[in-house]
FIGULO-327233 format. One record per residue (C-alpha): residue number from 0; x, y, z; residue in three letters. Coordinates in nm, 2 decimals. Example, Ala and Ser with C-alpha at 12.3 -4.5 7.8 and 13.67 -1.06 7.14 Angstrom:
BEGIN
n=0&east=1.23&north=-0.45&up=0.78&res=ALA
n=1&east=1.37&north=-0.11&up=0.71&res=SER
END
This chain:
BEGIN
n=0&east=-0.85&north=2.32&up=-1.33&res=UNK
n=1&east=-0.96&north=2.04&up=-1.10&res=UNK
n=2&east=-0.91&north=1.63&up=-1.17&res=UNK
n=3&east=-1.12&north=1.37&up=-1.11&res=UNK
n=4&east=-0.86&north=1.05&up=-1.13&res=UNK
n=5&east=-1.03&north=0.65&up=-1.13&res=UNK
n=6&east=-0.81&north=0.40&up=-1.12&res=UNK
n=7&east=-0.77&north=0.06&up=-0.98&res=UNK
n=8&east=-0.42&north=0.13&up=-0.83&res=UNK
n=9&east=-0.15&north=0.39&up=-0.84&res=UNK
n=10&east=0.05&north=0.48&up=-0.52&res=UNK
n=11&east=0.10&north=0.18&up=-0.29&res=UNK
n=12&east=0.04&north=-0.04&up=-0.60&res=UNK
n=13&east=0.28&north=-0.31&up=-0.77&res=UNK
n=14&east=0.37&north=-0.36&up=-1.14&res=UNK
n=15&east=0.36&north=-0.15&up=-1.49&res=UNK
n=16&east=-0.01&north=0.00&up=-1.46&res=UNK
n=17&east=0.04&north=0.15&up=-1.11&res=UNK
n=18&east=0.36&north=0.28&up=-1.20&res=UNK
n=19&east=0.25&north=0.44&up=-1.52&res=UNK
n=20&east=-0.07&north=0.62&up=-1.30&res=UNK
n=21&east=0.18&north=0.73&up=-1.04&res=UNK
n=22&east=0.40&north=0.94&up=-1.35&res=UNK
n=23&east=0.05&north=0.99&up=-1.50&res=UNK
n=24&east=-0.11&north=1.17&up=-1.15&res=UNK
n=25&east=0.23&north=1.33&up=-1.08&res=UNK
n=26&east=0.26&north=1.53&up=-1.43&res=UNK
n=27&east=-0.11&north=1.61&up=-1.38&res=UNK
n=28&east=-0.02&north=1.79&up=-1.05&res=UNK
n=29&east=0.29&north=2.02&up=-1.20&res=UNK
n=30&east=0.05&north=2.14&up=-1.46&res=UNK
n=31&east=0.05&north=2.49&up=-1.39&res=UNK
n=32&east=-0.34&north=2.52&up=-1.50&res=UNK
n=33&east=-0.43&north=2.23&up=-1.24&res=UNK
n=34&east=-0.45&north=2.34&up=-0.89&res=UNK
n=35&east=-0.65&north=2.00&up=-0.72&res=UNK
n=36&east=-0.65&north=1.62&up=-0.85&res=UNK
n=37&east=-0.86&north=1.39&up=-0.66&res=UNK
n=38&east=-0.78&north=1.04&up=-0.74&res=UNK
n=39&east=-1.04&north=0.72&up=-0.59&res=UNK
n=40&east=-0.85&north=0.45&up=-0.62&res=UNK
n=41&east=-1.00&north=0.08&up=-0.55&res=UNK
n=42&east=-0.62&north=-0.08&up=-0.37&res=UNK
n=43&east=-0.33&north=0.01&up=-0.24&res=UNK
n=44&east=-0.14&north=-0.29&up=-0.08&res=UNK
n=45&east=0.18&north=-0.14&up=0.01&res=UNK
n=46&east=0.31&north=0.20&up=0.15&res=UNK
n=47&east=0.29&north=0.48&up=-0.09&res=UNK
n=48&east=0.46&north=0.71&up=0.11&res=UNK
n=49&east=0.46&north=1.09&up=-0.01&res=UNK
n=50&east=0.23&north=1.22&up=-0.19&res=UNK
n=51&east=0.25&north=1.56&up=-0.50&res=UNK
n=52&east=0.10&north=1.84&up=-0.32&res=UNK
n=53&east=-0.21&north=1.89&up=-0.56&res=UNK
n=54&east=-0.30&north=1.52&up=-0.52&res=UNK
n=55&east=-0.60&north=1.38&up=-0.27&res=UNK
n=56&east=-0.57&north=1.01&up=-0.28&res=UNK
n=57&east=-0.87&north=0.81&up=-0.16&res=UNK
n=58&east=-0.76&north=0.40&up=-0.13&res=UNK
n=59&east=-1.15&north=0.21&up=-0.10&res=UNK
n=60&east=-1.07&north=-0.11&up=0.00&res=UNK
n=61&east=-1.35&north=-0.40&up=-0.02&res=UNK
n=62&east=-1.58&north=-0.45&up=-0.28&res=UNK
n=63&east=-1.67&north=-0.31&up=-0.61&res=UNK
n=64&east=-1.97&north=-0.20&up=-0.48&res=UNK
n=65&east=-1.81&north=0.01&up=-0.20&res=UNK
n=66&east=-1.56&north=0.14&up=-0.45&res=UNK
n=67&east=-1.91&north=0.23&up=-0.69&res=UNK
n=68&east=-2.08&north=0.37&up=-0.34&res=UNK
n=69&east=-1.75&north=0.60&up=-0.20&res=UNK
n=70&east=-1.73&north=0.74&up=-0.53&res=UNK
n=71&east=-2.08&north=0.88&up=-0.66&res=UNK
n=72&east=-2.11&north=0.93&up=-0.27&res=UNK
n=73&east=-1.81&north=1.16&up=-0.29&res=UNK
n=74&east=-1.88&north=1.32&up=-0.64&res=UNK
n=75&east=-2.27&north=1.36&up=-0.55&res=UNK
n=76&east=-2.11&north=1.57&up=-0.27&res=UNK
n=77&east=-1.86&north=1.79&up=-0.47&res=UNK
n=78&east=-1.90&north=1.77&up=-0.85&res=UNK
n=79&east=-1.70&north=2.08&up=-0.94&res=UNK
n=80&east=-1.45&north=1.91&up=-1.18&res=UNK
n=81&east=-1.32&north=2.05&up=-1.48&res=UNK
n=82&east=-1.15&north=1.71&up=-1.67&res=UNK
n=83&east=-1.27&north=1.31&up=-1.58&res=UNK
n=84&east=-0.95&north=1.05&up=-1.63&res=UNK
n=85&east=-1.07&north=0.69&up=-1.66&res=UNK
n=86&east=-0.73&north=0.51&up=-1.57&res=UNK
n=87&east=-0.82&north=0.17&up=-1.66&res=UNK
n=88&east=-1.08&north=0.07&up=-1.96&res=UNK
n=89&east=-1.24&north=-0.15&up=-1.70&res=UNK
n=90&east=-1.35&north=0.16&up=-1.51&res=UNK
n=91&east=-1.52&north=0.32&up=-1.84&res=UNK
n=92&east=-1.88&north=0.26&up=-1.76&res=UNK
n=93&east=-1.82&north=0.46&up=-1.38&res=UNK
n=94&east=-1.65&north=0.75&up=-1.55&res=UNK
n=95&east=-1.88&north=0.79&up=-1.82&res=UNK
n=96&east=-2.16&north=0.82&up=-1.54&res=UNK
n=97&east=-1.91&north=1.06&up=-1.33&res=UNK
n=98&east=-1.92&north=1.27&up=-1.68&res=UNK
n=99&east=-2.29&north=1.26&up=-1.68&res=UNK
n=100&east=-2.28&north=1.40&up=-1.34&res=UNK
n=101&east=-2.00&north=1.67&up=-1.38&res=UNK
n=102&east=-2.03&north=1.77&up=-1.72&res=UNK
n=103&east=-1.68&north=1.76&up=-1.76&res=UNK
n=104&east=-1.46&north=1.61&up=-2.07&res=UNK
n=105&east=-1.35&north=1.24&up=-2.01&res=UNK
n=106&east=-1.03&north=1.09&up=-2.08&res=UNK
n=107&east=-0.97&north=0.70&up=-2.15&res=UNK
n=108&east=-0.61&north=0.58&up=-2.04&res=UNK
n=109&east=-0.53&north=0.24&up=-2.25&res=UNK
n=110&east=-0.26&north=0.00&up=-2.11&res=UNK
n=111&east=-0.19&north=-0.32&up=-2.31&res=UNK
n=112&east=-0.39&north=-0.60&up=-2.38&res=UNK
n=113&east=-0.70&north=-0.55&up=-2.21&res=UNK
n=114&east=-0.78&north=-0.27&up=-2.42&res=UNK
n=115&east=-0.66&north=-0.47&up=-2.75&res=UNK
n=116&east=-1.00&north=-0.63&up=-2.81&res=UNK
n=117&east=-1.32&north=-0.66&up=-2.71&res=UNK
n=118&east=-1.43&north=-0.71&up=-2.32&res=UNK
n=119&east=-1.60&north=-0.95&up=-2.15&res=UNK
n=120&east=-1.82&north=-0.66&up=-2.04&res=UNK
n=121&east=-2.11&north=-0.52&up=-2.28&res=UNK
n=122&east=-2.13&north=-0.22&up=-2.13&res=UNK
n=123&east=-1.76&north=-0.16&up=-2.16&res=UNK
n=124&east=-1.74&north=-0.25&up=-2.54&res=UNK
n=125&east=-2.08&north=-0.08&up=-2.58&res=UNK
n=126&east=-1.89&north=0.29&up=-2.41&res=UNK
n=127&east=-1.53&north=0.24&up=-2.58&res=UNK
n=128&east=-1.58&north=0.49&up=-2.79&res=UNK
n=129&east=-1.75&north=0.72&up=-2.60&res=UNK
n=130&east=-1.48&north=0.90&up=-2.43&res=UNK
n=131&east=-1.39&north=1.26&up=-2.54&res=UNK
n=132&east=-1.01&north=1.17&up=-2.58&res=UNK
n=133&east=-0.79&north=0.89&up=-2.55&res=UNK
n=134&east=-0.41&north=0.85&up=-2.40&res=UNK
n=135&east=-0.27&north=0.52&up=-2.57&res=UNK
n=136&east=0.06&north=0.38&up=-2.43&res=UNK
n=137&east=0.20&north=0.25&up=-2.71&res=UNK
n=138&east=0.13&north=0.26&up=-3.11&res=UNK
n=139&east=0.03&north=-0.10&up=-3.14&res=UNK
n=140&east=-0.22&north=-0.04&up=-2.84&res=UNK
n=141&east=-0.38&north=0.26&up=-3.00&res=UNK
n=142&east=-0.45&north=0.09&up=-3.37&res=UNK
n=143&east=-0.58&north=-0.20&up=-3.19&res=UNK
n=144&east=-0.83&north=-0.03&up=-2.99&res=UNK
n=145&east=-0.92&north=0.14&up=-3.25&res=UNK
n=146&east=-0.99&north=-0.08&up=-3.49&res=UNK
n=147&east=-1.24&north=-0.31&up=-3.27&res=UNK
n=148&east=-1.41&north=-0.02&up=-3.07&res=UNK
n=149&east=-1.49&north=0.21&up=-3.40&res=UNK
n=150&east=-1.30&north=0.50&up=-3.25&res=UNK
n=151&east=-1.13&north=0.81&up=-3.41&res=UNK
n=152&east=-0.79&north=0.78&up=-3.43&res=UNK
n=153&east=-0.71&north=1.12&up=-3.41&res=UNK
n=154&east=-0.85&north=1.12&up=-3.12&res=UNK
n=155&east=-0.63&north=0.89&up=-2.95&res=UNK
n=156&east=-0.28&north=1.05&up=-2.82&res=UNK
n=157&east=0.09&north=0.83&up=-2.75&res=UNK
n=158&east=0.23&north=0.88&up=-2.46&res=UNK
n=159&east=0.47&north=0.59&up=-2.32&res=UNK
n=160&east=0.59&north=0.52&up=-2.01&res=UNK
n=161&east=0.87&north=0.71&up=-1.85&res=UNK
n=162&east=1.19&north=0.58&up=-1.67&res=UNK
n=163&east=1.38&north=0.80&up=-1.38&res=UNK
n=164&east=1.72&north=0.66&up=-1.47&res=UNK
n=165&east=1.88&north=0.80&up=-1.14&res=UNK
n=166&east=1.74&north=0.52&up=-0.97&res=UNK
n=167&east=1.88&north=0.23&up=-1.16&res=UNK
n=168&east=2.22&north=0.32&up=-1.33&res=UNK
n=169&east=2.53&north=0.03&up=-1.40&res=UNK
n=170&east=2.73&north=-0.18&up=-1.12&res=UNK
n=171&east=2.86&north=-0.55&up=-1.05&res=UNK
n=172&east=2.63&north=-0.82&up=-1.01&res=UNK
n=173&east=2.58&north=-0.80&up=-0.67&res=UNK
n=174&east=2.75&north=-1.12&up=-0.42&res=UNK
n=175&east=2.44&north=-1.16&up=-0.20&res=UNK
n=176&east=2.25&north=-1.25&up=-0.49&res=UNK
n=177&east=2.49&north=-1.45&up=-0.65&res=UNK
n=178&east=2.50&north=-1.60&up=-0.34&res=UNK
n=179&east=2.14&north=-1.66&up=-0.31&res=UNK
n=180&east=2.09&north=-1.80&up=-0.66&res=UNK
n=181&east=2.41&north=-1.97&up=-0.69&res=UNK
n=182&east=2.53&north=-1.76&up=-0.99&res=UNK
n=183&east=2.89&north=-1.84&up=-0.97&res=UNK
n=184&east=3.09&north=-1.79&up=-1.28&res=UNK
n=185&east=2.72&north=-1.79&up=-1.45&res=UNK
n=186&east=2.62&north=-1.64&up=-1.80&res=UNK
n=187&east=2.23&north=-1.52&up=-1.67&res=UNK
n=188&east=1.98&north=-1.44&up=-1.92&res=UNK
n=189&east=1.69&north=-1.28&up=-1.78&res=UNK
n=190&east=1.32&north=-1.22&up=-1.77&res=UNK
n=191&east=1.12&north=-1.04&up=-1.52&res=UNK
n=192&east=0.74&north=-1.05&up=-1.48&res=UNK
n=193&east=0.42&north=-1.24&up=-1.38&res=UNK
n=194&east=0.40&north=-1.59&up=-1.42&res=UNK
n=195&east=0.07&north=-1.56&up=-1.52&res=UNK
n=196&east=-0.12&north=-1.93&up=-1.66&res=UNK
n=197&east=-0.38&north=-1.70&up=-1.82&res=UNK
n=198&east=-0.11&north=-1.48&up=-2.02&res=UNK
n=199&east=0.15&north=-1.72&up=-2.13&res=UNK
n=200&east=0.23&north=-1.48&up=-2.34&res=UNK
n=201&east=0.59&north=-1.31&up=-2.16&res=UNK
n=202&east=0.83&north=-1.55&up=-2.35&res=UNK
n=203&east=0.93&north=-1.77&up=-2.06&res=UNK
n=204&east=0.83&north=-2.07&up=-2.24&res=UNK
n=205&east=1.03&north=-2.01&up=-2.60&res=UNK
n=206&east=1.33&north=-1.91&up=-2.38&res=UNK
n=207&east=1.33&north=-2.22&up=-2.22&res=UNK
n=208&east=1.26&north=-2.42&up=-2.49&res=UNK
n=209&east=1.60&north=-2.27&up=-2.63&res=UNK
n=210&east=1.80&north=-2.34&up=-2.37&res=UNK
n=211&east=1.97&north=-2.63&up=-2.49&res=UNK
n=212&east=2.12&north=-2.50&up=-2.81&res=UNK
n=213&east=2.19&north=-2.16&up=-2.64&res=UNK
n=214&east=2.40&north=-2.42&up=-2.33&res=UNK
n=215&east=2.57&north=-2.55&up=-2.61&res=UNK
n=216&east=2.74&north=-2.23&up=-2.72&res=UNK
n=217&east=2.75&north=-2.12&up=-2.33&res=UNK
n=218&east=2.79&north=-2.37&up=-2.09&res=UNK
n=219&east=2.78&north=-2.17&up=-1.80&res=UNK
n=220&east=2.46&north=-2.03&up=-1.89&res=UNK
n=221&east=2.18&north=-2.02&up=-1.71&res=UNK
n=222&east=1.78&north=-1.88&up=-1.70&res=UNK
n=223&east=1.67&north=-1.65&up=-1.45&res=UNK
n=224&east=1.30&north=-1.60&up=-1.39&res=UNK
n=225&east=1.21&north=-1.32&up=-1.22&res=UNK
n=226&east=0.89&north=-1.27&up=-1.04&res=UNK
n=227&east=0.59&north=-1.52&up=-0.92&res=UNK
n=228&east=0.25&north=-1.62&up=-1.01&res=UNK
n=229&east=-0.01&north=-1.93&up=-1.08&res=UNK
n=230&east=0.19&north=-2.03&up=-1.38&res=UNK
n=231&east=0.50&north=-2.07&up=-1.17&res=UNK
n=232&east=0.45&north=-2.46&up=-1.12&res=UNK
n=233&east=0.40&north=-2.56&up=-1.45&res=UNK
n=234&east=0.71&north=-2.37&up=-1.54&res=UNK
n=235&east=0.94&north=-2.53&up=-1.33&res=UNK
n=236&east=0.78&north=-2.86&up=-1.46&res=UNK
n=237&east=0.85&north=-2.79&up=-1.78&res=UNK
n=238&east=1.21&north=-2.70&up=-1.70&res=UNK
n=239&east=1.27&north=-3.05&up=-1.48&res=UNK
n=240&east=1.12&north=-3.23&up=-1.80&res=UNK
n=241&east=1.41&north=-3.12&up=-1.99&res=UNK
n=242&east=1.69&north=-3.16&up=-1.76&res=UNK
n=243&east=1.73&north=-2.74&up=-1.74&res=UNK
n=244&east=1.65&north=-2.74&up=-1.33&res=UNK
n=245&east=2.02&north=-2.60&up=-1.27&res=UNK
n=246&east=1.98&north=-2.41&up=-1.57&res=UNK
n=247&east=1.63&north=-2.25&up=-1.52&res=UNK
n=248&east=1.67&north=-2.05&up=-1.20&res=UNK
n=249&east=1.30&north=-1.94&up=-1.03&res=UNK
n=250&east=1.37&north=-1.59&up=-0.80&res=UNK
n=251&east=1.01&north=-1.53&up=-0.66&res=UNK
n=252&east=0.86&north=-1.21&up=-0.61&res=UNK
n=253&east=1.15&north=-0.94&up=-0.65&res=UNK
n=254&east=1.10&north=-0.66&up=-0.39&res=UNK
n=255&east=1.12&north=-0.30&up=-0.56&res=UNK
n=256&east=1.42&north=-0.19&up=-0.32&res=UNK
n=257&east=1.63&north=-0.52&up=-0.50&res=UNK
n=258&east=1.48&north=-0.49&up=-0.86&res=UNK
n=259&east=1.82&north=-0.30&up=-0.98&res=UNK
n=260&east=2.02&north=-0.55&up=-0.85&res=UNK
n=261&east=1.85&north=-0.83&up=-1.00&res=UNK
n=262&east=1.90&north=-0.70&up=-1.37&res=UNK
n=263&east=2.21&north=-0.59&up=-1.29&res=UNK
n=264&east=2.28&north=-1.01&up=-1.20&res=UNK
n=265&east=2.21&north=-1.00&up=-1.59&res=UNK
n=266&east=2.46&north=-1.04&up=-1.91&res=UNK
n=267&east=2.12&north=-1.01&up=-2.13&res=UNK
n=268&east=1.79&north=-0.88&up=-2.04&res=UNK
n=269&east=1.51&north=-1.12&up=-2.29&res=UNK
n=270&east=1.16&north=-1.10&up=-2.33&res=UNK
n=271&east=1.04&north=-1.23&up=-2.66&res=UNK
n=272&east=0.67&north=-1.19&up=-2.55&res=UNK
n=273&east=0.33&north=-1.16&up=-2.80&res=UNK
n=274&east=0.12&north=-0.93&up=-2.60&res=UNK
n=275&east=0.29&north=-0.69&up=-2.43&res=UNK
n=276&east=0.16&north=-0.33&up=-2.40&res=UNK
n=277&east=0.50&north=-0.19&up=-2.46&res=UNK
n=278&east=0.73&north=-0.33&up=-2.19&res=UNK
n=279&east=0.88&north=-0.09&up=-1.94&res=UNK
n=280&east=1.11&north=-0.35&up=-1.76&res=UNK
n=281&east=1.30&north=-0.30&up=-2.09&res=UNK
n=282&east=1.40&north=0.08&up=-1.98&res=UNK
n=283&east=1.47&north=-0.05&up=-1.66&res=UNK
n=284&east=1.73&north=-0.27&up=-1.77&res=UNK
n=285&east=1.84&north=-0.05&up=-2.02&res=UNK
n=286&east=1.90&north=0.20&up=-1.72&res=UNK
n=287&east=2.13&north=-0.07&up=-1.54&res=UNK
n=288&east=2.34&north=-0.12&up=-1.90&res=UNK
n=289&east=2.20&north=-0.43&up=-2.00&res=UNK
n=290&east=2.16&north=-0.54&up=-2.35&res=UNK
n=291&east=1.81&north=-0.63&up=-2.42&res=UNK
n=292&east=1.62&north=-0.84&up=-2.68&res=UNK
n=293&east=1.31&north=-0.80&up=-2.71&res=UNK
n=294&east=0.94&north=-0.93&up=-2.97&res=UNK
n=295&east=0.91&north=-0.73&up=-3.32&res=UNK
n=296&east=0.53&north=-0.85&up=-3.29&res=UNK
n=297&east=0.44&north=-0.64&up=-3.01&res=UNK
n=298&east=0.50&north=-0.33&up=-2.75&res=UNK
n=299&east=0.83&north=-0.41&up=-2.71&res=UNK
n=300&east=0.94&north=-0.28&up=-3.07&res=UNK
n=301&east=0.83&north=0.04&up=-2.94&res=UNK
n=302&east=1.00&north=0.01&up=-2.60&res=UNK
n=303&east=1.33&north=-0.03&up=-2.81&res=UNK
n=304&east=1.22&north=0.23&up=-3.07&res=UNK
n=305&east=1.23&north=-0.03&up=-3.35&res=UNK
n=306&east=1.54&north=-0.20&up=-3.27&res=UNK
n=307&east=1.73&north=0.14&up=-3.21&res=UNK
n=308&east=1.82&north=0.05&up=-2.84&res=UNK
n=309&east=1.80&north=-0.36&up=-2.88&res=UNK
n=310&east=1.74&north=-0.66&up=-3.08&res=UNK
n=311&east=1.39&north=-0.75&up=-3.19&res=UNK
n=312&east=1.35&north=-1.12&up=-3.23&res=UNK
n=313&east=1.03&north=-1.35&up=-3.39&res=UNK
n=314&east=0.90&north=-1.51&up=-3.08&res=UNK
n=315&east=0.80&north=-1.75&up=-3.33&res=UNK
n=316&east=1.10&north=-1.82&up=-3.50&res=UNK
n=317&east=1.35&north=-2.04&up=-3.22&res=UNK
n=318&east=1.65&north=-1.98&up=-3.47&res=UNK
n=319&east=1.61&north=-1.55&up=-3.50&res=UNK
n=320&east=1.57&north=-1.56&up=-3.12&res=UNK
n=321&east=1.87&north=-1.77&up=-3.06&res=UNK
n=322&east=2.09&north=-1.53&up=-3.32&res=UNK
n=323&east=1.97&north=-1.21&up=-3.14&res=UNK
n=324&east=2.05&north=-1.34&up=-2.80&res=UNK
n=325&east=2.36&north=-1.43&up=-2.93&res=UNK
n=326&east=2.46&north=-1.13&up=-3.03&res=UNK
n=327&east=2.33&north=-0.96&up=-2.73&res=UNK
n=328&east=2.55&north=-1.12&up=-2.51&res=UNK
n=329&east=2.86&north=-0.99&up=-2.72&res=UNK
n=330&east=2.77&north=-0.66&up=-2.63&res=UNK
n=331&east=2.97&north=-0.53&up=-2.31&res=UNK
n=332&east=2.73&north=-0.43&up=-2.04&res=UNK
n=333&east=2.76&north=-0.10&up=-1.84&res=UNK
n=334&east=2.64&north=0.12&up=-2.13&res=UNK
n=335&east=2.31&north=0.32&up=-2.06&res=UNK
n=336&east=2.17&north=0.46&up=-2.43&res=UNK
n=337&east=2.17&north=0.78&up=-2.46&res=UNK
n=338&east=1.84&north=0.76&up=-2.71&res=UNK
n=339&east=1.69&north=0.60&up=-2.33&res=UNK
n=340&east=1.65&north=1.01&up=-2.30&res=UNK
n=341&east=1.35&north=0.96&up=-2.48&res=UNK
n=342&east=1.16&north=0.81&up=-2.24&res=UNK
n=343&east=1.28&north=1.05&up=-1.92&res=UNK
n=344&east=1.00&north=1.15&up=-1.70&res=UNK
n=345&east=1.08&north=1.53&up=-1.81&res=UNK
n=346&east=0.96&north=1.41&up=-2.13&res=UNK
n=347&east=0.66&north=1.27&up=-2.05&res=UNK
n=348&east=0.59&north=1.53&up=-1.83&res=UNK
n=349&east=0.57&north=1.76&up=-2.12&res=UNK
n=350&east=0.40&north=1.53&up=-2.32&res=UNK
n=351&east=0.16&north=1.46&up=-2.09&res=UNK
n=352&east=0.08&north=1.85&up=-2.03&res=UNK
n=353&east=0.03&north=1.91&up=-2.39&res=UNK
n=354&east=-0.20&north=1.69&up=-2.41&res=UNK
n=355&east=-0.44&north=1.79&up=-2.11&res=UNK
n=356&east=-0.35&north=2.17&up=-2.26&res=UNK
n=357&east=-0.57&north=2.00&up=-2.60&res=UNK
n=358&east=-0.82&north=1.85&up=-2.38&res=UNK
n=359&east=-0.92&north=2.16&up=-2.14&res=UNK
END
């Protein structure tokens, strides 16, 4: 079996959707029945470094229109493909023409919430259902997309992200970052992820907002937000407006060789968000033995299988997310669930073969 992979990033990307294609590209390539993937991806802004053996990996910098030209220019050239993956919904309308071309079956990937409703792009929401099958990260992902695109749900498979535990794994908070944050004898909640102004929808804001009765109860406690983006400004405003800028700590960008050490820097990992996918920097801190807390409304229910591995809190409801963080932070830190298993790269490897095995 040969692959044809579109994506917008995978290796040499940042954040949860490169990360997930970088699993997704390197179970395709210990298939047994796969013996070439060919993946055109539109960036890669940092080192990617080794690559699986199977894998040709084709970064087009530049334009859409260069990234539209390099790749009918390429599968013009060779159009021997046995299976199309569409890696990011956005992409749909490229891979439905690459299916045209090939005459192979096509397979949709859907992330979070750009696949929850309808697009800004007609021919997008006009293709959604088009696709021959569908992988769905999360549960709440898949009946979404369903319901506003028309399509099958049978034809629409779960397969969550996956977590390498041996690279996080328990230890002290580390001095130079206490150092560097000034985290002394500190209590540290913690968020990470992008400060986004057109999300607003991570839970920085409600957490904040709580602060006061939480410093009450702690008074050592303090807010760490990890990670940077346009919203970052307002944020910090918000925080000076209520006297929490010694409380609120702002961290920036965190570099992927410190990420461990950041959540390890925390007594409780929060993020009582509204849209989220299915939140995988919740395995990550579970990997480093923090408690977590996370929304019942969205992705991250699933990302603690249903309270199983964490607390689910009402991001609308001030008082349930002030009780659950509450009792996170009696928890003693150091543990890594067991039930985290679930979500090992073996097992999505397996998952993810079976369902290629039902496509081909």
């Amino acid at each position: 079996m040969r692959v044809l992979f579109l994506t917008t990033d995978a290796f040499g990307g940042y954040g949860g959707i490169s990360k997930y294609n970088i699993d997704f590209l390197t179970a395709l390539c210990s298939y047994a029945g796969c013996h070439e993937v060919v993946a055109v991806s539109r960036k890669a802004p940092g080192k990617y470094g080794s690559l699986p053996k199977k894998l040709k990996y084709h970064v087009v910098g530049g334009s859409k229109f260069e990234y539209i030209k390099s790749l009918f220019g390429m599968v013009v050239k060779d159009h021997k493909f046995d299976l199309v993956v569409c890696a990011h919904l956005n992409l749909l309308p490229l891979a439905c023409l690459c299916n045209l071309l090939i005459m192979a079956p096509l397979l949709q990937i859907l992330y979070g919430i750009d696949a929850w409703t309808k697009t800004d792009r007609w021919t997008v929401n006009l293709l959604a259902s088009k696709a021959d099958r569908y992988i769905s990260i999360s549960q709440i992902t898949k009946e979404n997309f369903a319901n506003w695109s028309k399509t099958n749900k049978g034809k629409i498979d779960i397969l969550p992200n996956a977590i390498d535990i041996m690279k996080y794994g328990p230890g002290p908070k580390p001095k130079y970052l206490i150092d560097r944050y000034k985290l002394q004898d500190k209590t540290v909640i913690m968020t990470l992820g992008r400060l986004a102004s057109e999300e607003k929808a991570k839970g920085f804001d409600q957490i904040i907002e709580i602060m006061p009765e939480l410093s009450v109860r702690f008074p050592g406690l303090v807010y760490m937000i990890a990670g940077d983006g346009n919203d970052r400004s307002r944020l910090e405003t918000k925080a000076r407006g209520m006297g929490l800028e010694t409380r609120v700590v702002f961290t920036g960008l965190v570099s992927e060789p410190e990420k461990a050490d950041h959540y390890r820097l925390a007594d409780v990992y929060a993020m009582p968000s509204r849209l989220e996918g299915f939140g995988f920097v919740f395995l990550e801190a579970m990997a480093c033995g923090i408690p977590v807390v996370a929304s019942k409304i969205d992705g991250g229910r699933e990302a603690l299988l249903d309270g199983k591995l964490g607390g689910l809190a009402d991001p609308d409801d001030p008082q349930d997310m002030i009780q659950k963080i509450l009792e996170a932070l009696k928890r003693p830190k150091g543990h890594v669930p067991g039930e985290l298993e679930y979500f090992s790269f073996k097992n999505f490897e397996h998952r993810c073969h079976q369902i290629i095995e039902r496509m081909v």
